[in-house]
C-alpha positions in Angstrom: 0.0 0.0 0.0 1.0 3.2 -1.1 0.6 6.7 0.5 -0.4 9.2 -1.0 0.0 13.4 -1.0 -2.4 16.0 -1.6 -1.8 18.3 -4.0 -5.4 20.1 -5.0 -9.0 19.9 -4.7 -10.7 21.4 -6.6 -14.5 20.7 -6.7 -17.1 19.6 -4.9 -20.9 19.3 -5.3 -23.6 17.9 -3.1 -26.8 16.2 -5.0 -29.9 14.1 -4.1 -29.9 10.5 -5.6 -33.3 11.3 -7.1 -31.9 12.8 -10.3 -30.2 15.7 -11.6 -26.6 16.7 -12.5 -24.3 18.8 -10.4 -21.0 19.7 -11.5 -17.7 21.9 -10.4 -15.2 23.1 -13.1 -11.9 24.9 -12.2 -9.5 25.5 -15.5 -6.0 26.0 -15.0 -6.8 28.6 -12.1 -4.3 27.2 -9.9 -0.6 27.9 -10.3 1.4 25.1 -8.8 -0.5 22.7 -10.9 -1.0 24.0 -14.3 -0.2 21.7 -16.8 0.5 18.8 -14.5 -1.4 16.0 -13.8 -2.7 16.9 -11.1 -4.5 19.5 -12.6 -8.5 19.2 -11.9 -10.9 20.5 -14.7 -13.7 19.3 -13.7 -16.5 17.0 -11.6 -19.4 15.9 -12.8 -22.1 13.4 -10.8 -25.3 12.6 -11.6 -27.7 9.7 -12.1 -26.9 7.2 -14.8 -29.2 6.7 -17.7 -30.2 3.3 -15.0 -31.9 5.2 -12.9 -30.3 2.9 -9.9 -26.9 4.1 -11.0 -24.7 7.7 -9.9 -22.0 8.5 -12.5 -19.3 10.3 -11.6 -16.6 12.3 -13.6 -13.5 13.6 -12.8 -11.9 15.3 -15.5 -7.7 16.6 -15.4 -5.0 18.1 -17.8 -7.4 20.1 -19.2 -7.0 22.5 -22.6 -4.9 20.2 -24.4 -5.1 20.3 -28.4 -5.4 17.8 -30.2 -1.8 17.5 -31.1 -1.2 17.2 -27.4 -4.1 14.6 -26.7 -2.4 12.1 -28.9 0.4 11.7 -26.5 -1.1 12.8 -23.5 -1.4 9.8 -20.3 -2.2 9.8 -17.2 0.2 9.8 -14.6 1.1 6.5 -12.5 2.6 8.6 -9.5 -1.0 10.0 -9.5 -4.5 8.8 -7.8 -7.6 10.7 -8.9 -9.7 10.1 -5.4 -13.8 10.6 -5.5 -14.6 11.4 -1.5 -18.2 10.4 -0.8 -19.9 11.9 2.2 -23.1 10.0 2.6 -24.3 11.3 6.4 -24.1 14.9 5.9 -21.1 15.9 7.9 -18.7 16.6 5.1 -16.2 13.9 6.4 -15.6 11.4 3.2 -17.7 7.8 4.5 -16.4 6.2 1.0 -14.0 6.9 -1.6 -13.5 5.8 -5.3 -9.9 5.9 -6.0 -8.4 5.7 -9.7 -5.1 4.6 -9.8 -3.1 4.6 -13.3 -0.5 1.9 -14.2 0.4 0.3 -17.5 -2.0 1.6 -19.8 -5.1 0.7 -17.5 -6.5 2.6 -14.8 -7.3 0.4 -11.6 -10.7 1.5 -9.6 -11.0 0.7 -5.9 -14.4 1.0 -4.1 -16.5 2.7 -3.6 -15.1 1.5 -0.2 -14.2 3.2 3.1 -11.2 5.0 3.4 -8.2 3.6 5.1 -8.0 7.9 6.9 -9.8 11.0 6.1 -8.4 14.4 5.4 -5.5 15.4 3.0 -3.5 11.6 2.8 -4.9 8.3 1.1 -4.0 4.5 0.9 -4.9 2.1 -1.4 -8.2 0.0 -0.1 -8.2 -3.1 -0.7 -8.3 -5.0 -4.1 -9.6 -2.9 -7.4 -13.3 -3.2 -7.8 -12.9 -3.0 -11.8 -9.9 -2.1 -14.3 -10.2 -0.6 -17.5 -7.4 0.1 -20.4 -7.3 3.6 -21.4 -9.4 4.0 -24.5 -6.6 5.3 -27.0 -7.2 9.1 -28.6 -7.6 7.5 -32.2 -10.2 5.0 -30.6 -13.7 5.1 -32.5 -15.5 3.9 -29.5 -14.8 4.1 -25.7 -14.0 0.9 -24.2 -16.1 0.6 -20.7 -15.3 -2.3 -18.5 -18.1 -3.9 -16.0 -17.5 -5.6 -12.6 -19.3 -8.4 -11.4 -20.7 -5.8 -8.5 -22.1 -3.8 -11.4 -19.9 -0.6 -11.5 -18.9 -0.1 -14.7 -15.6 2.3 -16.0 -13.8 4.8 -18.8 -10.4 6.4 -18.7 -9.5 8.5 -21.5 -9.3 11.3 -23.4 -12.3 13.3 -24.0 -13.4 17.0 -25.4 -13.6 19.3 -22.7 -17.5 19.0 -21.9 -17.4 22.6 -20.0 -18.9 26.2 -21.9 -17.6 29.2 -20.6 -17.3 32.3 -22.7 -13.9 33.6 -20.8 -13.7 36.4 -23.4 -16.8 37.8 -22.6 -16.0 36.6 -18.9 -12.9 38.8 -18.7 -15.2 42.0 -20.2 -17.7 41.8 -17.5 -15.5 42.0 -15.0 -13.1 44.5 -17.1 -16.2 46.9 -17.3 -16.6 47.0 -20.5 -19.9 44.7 -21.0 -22.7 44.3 -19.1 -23.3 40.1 -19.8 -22.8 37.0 -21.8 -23.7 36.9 -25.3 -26.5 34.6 -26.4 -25.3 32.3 -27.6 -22.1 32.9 -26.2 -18.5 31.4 -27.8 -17.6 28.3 -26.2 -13.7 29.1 -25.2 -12.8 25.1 -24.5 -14.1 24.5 -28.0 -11.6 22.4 -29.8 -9.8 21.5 -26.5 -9.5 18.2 -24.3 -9.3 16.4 -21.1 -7.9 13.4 -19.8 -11.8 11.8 -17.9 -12.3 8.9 -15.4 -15.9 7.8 -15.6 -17.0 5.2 -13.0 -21.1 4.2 -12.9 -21.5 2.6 -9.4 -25.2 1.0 -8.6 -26.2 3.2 -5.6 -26.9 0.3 -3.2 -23.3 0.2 -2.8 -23.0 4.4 -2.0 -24.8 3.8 1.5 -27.0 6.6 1.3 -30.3 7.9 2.7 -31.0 9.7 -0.6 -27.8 12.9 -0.2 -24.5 12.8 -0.7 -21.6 15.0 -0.8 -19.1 14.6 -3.3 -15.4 16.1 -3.8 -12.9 15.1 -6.0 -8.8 15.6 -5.1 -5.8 14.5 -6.9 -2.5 13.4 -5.4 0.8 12.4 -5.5 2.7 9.4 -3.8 5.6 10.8 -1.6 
């Protein structure tokens, strides 16, 4: 077992299992981890298209071009960690953790964690692994566990709209709003995305949860 460092988190939502989709984006925003693969674009949960299913995304290395994609990986010094907070007392009762090595990504959980707060371990044996669906792929390959969770890693196009543009003229005083439509600045650009459908039996809930996602290092 491995330990493992914080070095950001960067969003968090909180959602009823009933339905709807909640999501937390923060692009390249934070110094220290710009361009590293640590660097969270964005989290996504909601329910899956099986109504007794939550999805949730976790999106990093964000803004990459296409050129870029094509040789882009994730990191195996890295663990993309979802923190599950299924009593309401924003302390994680369960965690997914994504763990990268030789061209698959390795899910554990959701399980609960070995400590809370800014350090993880690896729990226990992964629940499912995927390979990474290759950039030139021309369809995702999605891997199923006997439990029912089912998993993607690869790279997507950056599913966030923000007009920054217009963004940086609101707040520069010179215009009063967004444009409808607006221009989509993250057109054209992509992310490296960690998709994991888990059957909510397994999430523990009363019908809430909190959700946050972090990325870290091993020391």
């Amino acid at each position: 077992m491995k330990k493992t460092k914080l070095i950001i988190a960067a969003a968090s939502v909180a959602l009823l299992l009933g339905g709807g989709i909640l999501w937390a984006s923060d692009h390249a925003d934070a110094p220290n981890v710009k361009g590293k693969s640590t660097d969270i674009t964005d989290l996504y949960v909601f329910q899956g298209q099986n109504t007794d299913n939550m999805v949730f995304v976790g999106n990093v290395q964000g803004l990459m071009s296409p050129t870029t994609t094509k040789t882009a990986s994730f990191d195996e010094n890295t663990m993309i960690e979802f923190k599950i907070d299924n009593t309401g007392d924003n302390v994680e009762d369960l965690v997914i953790q994504c763990v990268y090595k030789g061209g698959k990504m390795y899910i554990y959980g959701p399980v609960k964690p070995a400590s809370t707060g800014l350090s993880s371990t690896v729990v226990g044996t992964a629940s499912v692994v995927v390979p990474v669906t290759p950039y030139t792929a021309s369809a995702p390959v999605i891997a199923t566990s006997s439990t029912g969770i089912k998993a993607f890693a690869g790279p997507r196009d950056d599913p966030f709209f923000f007009d920054l543009d217009q963004f940086h003229k609101i707040t520069g005083g010179t215009a009063t709003g967004f444009n409808s439509p607006g221009t989509d600045t993250f057109a054209g650009t992509n992310v490296m995305s960690v998709v994991v459908e888990v059957p909510k039996s397994l999430l523990n809930s009363t019908g809430k949860l909190n959700v946050w996602l972090q990325t870290k290092q091993k020391n």
